[in-house]
C-alpha positions in Angstrom: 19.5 12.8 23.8 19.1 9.8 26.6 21.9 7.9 28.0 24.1 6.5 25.9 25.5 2.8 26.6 28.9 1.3 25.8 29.1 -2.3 25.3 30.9 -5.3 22.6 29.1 -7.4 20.0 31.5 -10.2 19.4 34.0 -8.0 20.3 33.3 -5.0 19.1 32.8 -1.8 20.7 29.1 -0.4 20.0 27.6 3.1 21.9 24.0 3.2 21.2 21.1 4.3 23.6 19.8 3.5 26.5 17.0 1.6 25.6 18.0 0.4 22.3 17.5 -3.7 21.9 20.4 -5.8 21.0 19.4 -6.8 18.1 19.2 -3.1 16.6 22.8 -2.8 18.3 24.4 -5.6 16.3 23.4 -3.9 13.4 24.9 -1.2 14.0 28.3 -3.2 15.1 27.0 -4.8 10.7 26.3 -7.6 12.7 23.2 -10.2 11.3 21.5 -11.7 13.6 19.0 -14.1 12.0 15.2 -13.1 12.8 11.5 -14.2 11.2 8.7 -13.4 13.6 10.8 -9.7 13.8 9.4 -6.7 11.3 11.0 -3.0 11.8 7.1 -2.3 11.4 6.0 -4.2 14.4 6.6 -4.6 17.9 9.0 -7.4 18.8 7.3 -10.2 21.0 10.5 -13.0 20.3 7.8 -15.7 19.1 10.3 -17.4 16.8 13.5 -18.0 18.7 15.4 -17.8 16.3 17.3 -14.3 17.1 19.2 -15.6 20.4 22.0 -15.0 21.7 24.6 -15.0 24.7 25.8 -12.7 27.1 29.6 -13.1 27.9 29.6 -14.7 31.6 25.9 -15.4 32.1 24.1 -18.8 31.3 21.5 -17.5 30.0 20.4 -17.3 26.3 18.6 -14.3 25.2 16.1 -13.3 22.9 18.0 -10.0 20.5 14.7 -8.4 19.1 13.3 -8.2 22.6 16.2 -7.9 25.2 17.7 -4.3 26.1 21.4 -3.3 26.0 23.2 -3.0 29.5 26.0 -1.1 29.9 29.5 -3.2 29.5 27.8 -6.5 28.1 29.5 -8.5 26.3 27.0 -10.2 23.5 27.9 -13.3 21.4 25.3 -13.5 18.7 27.4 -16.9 16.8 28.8 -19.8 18.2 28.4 -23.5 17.6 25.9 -23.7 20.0 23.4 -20.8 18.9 24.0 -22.2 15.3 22.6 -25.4 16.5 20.2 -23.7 18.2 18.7 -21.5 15.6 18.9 -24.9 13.2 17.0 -26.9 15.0 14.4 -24.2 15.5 14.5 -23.8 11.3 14.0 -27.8 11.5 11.2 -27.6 13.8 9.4 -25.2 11.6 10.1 -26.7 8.5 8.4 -30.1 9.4 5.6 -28.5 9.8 5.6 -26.8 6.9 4.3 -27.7 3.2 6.9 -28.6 0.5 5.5 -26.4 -1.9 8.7 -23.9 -2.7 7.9 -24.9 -6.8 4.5 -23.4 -6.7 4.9 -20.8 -4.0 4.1 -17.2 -5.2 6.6 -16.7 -2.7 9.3 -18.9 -3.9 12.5 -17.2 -4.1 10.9 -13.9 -1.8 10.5 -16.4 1.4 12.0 -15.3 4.9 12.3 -18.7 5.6 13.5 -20.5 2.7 16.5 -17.8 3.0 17.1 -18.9 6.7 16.9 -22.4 5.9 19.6 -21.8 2.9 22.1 -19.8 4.9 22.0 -22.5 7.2 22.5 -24.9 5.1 19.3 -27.2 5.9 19.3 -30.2 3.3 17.3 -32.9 4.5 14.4 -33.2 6.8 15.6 -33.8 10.1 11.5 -34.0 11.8 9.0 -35.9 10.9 6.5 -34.4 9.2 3.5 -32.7 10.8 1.6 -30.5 8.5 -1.9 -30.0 9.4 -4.6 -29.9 6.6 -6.2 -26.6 6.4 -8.3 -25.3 3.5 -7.4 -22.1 1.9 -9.1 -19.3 2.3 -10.0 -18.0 -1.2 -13.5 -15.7 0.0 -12.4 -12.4 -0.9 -11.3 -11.0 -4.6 -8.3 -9.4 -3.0 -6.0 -12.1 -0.7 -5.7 -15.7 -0.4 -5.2 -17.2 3.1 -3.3 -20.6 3.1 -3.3 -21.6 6.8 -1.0 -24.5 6.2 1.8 -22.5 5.2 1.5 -20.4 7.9 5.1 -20.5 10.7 2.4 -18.6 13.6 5.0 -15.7 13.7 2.5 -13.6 14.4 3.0 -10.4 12.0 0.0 -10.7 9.9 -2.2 -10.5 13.4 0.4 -7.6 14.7 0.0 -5.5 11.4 -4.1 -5.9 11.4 -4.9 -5.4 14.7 -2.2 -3.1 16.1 -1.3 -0.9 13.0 -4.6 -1.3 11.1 -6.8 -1.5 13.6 -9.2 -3.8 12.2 -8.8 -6.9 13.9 -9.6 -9.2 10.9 -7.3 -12.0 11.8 -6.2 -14.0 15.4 -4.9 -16.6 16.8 -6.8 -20.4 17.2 -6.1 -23.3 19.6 -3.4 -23.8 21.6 -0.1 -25.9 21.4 0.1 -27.9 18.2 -3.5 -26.6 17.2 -2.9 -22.9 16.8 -3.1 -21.2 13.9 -3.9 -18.0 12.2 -7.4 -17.4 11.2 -9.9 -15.2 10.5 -11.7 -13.3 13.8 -14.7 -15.4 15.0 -13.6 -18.3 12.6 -15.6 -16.9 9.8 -14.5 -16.4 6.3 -12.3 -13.7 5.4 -14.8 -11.9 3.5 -17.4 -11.9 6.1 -14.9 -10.8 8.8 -14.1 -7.2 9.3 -11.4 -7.4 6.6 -10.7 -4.2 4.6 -8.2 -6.0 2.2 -5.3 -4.0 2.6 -2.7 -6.5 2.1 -0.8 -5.6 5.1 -0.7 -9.1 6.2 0.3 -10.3 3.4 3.2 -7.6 3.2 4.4 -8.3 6.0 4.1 -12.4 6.2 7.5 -13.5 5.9 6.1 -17.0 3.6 3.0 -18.1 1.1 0.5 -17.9 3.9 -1.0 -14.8 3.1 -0.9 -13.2 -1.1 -2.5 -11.2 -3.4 -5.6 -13.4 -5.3 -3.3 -13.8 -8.6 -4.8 -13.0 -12.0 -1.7 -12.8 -14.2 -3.0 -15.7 -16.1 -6.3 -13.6 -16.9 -4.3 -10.5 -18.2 -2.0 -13.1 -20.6 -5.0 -14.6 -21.9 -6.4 -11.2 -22.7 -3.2 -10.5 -24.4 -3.4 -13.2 -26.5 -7.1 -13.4 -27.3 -8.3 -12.0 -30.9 -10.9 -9.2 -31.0 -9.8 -7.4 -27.3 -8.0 -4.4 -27.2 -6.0 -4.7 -23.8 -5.7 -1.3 -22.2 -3.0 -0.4 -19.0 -2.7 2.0 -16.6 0.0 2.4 -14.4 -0.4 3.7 -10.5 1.7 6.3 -9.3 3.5 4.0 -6.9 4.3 1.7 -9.1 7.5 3.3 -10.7 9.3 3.9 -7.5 9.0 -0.1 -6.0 9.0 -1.9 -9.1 12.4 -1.4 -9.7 13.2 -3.6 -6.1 12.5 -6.4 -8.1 15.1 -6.0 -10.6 17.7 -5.0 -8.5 17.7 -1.2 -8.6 17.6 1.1 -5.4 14.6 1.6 -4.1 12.9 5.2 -5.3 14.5 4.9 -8.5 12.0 6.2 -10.9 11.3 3.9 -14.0 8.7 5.3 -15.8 10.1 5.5 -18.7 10.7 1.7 -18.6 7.2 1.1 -17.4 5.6 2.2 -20.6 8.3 0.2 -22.8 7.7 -3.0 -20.6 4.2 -2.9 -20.9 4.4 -2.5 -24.4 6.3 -5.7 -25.3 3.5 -7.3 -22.9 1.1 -6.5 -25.8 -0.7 -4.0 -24.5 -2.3 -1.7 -27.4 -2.3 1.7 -25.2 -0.3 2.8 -22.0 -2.4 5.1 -20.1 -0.9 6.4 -16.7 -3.3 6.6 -13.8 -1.1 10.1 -13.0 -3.7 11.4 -15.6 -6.7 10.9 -13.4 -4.9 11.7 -10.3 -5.1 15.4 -12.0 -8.8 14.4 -13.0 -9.8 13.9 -9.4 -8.1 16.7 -8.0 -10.2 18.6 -10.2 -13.4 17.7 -9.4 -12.3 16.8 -5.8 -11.0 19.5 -5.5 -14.2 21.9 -7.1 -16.5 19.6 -4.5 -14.3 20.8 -1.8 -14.0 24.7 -3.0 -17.8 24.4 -3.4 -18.3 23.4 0.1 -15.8 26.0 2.1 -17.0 28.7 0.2 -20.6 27.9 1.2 -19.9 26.9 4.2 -21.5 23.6 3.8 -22.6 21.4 6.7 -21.1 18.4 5.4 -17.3 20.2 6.0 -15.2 18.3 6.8 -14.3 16.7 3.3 -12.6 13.7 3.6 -11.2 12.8 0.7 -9.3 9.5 -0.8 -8.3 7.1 -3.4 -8.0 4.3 -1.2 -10.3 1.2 -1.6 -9.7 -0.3 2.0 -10.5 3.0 3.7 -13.8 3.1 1.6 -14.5 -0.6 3.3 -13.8 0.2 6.5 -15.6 3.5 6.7 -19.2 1.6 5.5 -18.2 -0.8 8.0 -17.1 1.2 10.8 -18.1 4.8 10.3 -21.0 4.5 8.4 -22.4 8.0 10.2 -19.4 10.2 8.4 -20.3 8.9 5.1 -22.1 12.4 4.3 -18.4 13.9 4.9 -16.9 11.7 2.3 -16.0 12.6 -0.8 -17.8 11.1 -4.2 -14.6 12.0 -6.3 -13.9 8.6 -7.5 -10.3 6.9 -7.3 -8.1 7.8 -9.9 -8.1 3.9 -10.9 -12.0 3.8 -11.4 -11.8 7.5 -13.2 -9.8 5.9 -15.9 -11.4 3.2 -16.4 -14.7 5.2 -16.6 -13.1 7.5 -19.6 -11.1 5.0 -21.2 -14.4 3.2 -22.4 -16.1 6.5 -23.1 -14.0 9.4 -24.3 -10.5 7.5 -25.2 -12.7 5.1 -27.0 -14.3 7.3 -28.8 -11.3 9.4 -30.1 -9.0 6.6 -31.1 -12.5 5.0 -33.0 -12.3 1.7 -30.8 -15.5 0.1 -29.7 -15.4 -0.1 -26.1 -16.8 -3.4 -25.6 -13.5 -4.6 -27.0 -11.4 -2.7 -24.3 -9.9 -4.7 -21.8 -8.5 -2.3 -19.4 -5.8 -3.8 -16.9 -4.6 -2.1 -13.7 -1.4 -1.6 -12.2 -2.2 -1.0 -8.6 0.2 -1.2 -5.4 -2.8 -2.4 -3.4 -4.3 -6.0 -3.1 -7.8 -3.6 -2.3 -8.2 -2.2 -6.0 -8.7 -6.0 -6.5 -12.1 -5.5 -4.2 -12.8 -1.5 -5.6 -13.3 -3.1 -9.4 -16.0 -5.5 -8.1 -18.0 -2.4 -6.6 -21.1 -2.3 -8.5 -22.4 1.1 -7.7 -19.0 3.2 -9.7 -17.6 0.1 -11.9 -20.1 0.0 -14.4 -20.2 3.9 -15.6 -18.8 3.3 -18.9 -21.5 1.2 -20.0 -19.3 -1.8 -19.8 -17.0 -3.3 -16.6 -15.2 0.3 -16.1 -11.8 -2.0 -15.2 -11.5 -5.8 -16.2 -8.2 -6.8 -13.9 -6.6 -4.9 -11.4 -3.0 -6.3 -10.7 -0.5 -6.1 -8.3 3.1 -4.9 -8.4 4.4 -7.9 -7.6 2.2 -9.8 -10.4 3.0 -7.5 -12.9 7.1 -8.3 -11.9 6.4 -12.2 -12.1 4.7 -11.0 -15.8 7.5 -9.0 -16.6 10.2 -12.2 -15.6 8.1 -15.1 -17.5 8.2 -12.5 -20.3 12.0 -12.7 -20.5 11.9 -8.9 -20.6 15.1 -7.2 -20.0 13.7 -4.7 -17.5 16.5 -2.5 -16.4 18.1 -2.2 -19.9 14.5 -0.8 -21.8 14.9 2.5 -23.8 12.5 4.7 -21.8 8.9 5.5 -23.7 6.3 7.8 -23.5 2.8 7.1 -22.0 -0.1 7.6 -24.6 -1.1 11.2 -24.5 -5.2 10.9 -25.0 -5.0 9.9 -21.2 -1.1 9.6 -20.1 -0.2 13.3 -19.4 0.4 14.2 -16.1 1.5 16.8 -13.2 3.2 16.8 -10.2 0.0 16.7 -8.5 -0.9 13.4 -9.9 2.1 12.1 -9.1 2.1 12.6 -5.7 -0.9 10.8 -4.7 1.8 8.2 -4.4 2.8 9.4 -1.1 0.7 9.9 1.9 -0.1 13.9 2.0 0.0 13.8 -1.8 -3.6 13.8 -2.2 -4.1 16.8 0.0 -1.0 18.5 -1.6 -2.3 17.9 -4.8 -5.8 19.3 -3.8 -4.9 22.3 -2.2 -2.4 23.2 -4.6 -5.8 23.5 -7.4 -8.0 24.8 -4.6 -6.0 28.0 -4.0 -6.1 28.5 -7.8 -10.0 27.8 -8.0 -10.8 29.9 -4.9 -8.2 33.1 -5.8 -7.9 32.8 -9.7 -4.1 32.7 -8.8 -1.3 30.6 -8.9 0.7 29.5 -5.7 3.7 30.6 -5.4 5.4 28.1 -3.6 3.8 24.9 -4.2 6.0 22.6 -2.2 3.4 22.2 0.9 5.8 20.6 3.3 3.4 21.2 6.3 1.3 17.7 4.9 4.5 15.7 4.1 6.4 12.9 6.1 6.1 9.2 7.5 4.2 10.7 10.9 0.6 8.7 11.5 -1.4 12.0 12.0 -0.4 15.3 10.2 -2.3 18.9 11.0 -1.6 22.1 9.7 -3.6 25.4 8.9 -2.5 26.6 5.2 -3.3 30.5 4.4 -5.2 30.6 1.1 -5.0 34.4 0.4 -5.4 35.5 3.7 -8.4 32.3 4.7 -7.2 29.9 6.8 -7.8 26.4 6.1 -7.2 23.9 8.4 -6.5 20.5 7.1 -4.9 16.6 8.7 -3.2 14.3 7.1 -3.9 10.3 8.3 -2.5 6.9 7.2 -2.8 3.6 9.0 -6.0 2.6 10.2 -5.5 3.5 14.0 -4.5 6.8 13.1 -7.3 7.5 11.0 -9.7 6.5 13.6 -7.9 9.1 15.9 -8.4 12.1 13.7 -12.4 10.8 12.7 -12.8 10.1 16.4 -11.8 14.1 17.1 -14.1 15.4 14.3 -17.2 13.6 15.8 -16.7 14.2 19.5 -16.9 18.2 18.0 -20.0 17.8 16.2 -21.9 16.0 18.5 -20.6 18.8 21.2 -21.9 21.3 18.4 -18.7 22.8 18.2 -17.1 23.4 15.0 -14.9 20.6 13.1 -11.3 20.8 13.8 -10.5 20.6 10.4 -12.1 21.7 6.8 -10.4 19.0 4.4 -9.3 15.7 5.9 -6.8 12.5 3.7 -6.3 9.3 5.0 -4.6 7.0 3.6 -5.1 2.9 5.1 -1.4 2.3 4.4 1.7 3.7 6.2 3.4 5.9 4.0 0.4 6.2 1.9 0.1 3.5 -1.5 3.7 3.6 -1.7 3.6 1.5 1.1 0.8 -0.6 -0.1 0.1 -3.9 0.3 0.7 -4.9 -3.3 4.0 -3.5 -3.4 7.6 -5.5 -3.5 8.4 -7.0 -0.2 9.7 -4.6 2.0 8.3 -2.1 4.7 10.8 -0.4 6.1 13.6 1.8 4.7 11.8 1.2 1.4 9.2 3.4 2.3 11.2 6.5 2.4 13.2 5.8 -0.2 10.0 5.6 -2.5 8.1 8.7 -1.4 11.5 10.5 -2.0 11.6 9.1 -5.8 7.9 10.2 -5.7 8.4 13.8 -5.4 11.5 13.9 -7.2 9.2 13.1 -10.0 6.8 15.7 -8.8 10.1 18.3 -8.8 11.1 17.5 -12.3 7.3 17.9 -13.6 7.3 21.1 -16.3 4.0 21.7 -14.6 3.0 21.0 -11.1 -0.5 22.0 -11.0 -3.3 19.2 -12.1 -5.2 22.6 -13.4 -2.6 23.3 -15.1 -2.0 20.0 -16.7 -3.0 20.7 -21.0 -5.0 17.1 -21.7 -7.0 17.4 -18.4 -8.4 21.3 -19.6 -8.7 19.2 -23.0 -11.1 16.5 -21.6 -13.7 19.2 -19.8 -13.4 20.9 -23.8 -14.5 18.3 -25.2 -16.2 15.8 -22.9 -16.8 16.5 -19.7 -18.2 19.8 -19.9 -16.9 21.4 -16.4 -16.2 19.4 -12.8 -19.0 18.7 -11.3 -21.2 18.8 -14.4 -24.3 15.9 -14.6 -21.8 14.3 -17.1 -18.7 14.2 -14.7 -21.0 13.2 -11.8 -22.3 10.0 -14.2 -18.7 8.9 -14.7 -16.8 10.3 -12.0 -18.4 10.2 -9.0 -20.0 7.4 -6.8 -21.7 6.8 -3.6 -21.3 5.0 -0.1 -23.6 2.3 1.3 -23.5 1.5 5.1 -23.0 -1.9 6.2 -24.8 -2.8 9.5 -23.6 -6.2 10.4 -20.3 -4.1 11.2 -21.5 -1.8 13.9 -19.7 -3.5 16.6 
């Protein structure tokens, strides 16, 4: 423990650490002090002005997400004057700012449409002074509407500090600044992975997911298609945010029902193929530590913006990477094919929809080299969990009062495993959970593997497989993944051995619950959704994706055996470097 320091907010005694910033202080005092360029994600760097405050006895006004607690201060956070203050700064941002609340995807979820309502802002006070800028619309995963933009700074903070990727900046100076792609190119011909994290953490509508709701209802509504679902294991631990419930509260149950009333013929859960990719993941990594393989370390993933930014950035570890597909493109792939097939549909009829927590799944279903396995467009639409909330809403759907329903079982049935790809460490959890059953012929006994869990960037650990030590790291966030690939390369160029055998990453912190398709909301969220996550694993009858009775099913009668030619054709792809990128 540091020093502690005692000092008053408005009067109120507050001890906190040395260190600590005022405006975390006041809310430990429950004190609100207004913020919009400030994200519990980010560093501060007080560009809005809209958090400050006074210190009893000094003239000056201070900025609370950036200035320090001093021992005995007193701070006043409201008075007439800061009111005015922070008003006229709302003002100033407003008139430059388009009038377009109606249509705003964010409309009713804005940071400042909030701040202008609580102080009760009415009429414009500024002339206005919105600059035309063209949206952005290059990329199948996020729109970017410069106009709306209030140059607080977070989406640029998020990409180039958290993720690493440097996609977007900042333009001009004075009145001509603004937030734009690196280079001022197009978003999809900068180094963009489409994560979403900008538009997660973008406090307005100048950053969203591409929206394709109205797609999905006219598929719904269109004779002679057979709309399919599948649900991502993230989804049922955020979407509940939306109607009010506590974050991590699992809805499953109420997922299924909701999607039925859609219209939706079959509810498949992407759990399923979680357990589907485990097993052949899992068998391609058992294959290669038992042989000893050169191309150790696996790396494995489900992640769509990770697969972008390692053909764009580390195009030489692509012979490490896994060619298990994601659990999203595996169900597509056997929805067409083997679902089809039992429930006597013809799969060019099937229009399978997505429920993804990640704007990147929007990019993954345009890949041509794995989408097209089935013979057909492997997954039609891939939606957010945010557009599947405004679906649920227009629907007049009563979300939180739904009688839970079952999945359908051809592909619904899931483990623990599957369900914990949620979470970052899931994947590897999930994988070595199967791989100590594949490489022993013998159940773990224990198979809560806590040395992979928790929010920290860059995980390691050596798990004991019957006496074989496997060493294995856990990454998510861009920066940290770079760390951990950066290691494994400077030891095989030295000729050294790898310092690890299986790697996951994950591009998102705290994995896809995290995502950037998720319910606004970054912070304590995050935690409260991974623990909802392996609740659900806890509460699983079985725990093992071997283990799991419609997976042994689908080998039985379709797929032969992981790895087999048949479960290479449909569930497996391949990586293709991308030069331009090799900065």
């Amino acid at each position: 423990m540091g020093k502690t320091i005692n000092l008053k907010i408005n009067g109120l005694p507050v001890t906190v650490q040395e260190g600590t910033t005022i405006l975390e202080a006041a809310r430990k005092a429950a004190v609100k002090i207004p913020t919009l360029c400030w994200h519990p994600d980010l560093d501060a760097w007080a560009a809005c002005g809209i958090c400050v405050v006074k210190i009893e006895g000094s003239p000056k006004i201070l900025r609370a997400c950036v200035a320090t607690v001093e021992e005995g201060m007193n701070v006043i956070t409201h008075d007439a004057e800061l009111v005015e203050v922070r008003r006229t700064v709302i003002e100033l941002i407003l008139s430059s700012h388009p009038k377009e609340c109606l249509s705003c995807l964010r409309n009713m979820a804005c940071e400042l449409q909030t701040l202008a309502a609580e102080y009760g802002i009415r009429e414009a006070v500024f002339s206005p002074r919105v600059h035309n800028q063209p949206e952005d619309t290059s990329t199948t995963s996020i729109v970017l509407h410069p106009e709306k933009c209030v140059l607080c700074g977070r989406c640029a903070k998020v990409c180039q500090n958290s993720q690493g990727v440097w996609a977007l900046e900042f333009l001009g100076r004075g009145e001509k600044t603004r937030i734009a792609p690196s280079a001022d190119v197009s978003l999809e011909n900068s180094p963009c992975i489409k994560c979403g994290q900008c538009s997660a953490h973008c406090p307005v509508g100048a950053i969203y997911e591409k929206s394709e709701e109205h797609l999905v209802w006219d598929a719904l509504h269109k004779d002679g298609l057979y709309p399919v679902v599948q649900i991502a294991p993230a989804i049922r631990v955020a979407i509940g945010e939306a109607f009010g419930l506590p974050s991590g509260t699992l809805t499953t149950g109420k997922l299924y029902a909701a999607l039925r009333r859609l219209g939706f013929k079959a509810v498949f859960d992407t759990n399923f193929t979680a357990d589907l990719t485990i097993m052949e993941e899992g068998s391609e990594f058992v294959e290669m530590f038992k042989n000893k393989k050169e191309k150790l370390p696996l790396i494995t993933t489900c992640c769509p913006a990770w697969v972008d930014y390692l053909e764009k950035f580390y195009q030489d570890m692509i012979p490490h990477f896994s060619t298990a597909k994601s659990p999203q493109a595996m169900l597509g792939a056997v929805a067409k094919t083997y679902y089809a097939d039992k429930a006597g549909v013809d799969p060019k009829t099937i229009f399978m929809v997505s429920i993804m927590p990640c704007t990147a799944k929007k990019f993954e279903i345009s890949r041509s080299n794995e989408m097209f396995s089935s013979g057909h467009k492997d997954i039609d639409i891939s939606l957010t969990t945010r557009e599947l909330v405004r679906m649920i809403k227009s629907a007049g759907i009563d979300f939180n009062n739904l009688s839970d329903e079952e999945a359908d079982s051809i592909l619904g049935e899931y483990t623990g495993a599957g369900t914990i790809f949620g979470v970052t460490g899931g994947v590897m959890e999930a994988a070595l959970r199967t791989a100590y059953h594949l490489l022993t012929n013998k159940e773990l006994g224990d198979v809560n593997l806590t040395a992979v869990r928790g929010l920290d960037g860059v995980k390691e650990a050596v798990i004991d497989i019957d006496g074989t030590p496997v060493k294995v790291a856990v990454a998510h966030g861009m920066v940290n993944i770079s760390r951990v690939l950066d290691k494994v390369k400077a030891a095989l160029a030295a000729g050294e051995e790898p310092p690890y055998h299986f790697i996951e990453v994950m591009a998102c912190h705290g994995g896809c619950v995290g995502g950037g398709g998720q319910p606004y909301g970054t912070d304590g969220e995050i935690a409260a959704r991974t623990k909802g996550i392996y609740k659900d694993d806890e509460i699983a009858k079985k725990r093992c994706s071997h283990q799991n009775p419609q997976i042994t099913k689908i080998y039985a009668e379709f797929l032969e055996k992981p790895l087999s030619k048949k479960a290479h054709d449909l569930l497996h792809t391949s990586y293709t470097p991308r030069s331009e990128y090799r900065w």
